[in-house]
C-alpha positions in Angstrom: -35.1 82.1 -83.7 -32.1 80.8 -81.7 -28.5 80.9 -83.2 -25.8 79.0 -80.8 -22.2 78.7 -82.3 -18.9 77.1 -81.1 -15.9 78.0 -82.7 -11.9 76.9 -81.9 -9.9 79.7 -82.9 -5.8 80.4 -82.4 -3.7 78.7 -79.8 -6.5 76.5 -78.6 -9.2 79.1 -77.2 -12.7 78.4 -77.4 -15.6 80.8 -78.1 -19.3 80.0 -77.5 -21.7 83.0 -79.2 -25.5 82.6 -78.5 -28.5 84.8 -80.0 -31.8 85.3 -79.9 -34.3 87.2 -82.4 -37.9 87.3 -82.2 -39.5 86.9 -85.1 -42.8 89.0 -86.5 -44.7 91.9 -85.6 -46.1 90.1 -82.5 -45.0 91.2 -79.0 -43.4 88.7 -77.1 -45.9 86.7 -74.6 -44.5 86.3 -71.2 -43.1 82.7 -71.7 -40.8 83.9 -74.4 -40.0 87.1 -71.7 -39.4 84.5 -69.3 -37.1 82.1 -71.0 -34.9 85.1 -72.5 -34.4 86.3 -69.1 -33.2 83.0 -68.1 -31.0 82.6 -71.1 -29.6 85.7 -70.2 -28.9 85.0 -66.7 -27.1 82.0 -67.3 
């Protein structure tokens, strides 16, 4: 599950918060490894 937020607070500033859970009991496969890395990086 992906959660992305944008939010204007006092005097103008902007604030982006982003996160990620993984969902189950299941490990995650190496495509889901992969993009979270990505996500991270960027």
């Amino acid at each position: 599950m992906a959660l992305d937020t944008d939010v204007v607070g006092r005097y103008g500033y902007f604030a982006d918060f982003s996160r990620t859970f993984l969902c189950g009991e299941r490990a995650p496969t190496d495509a889901q490894k992969r993009l979270y890395q990505l996500a991270y990086e960027s």
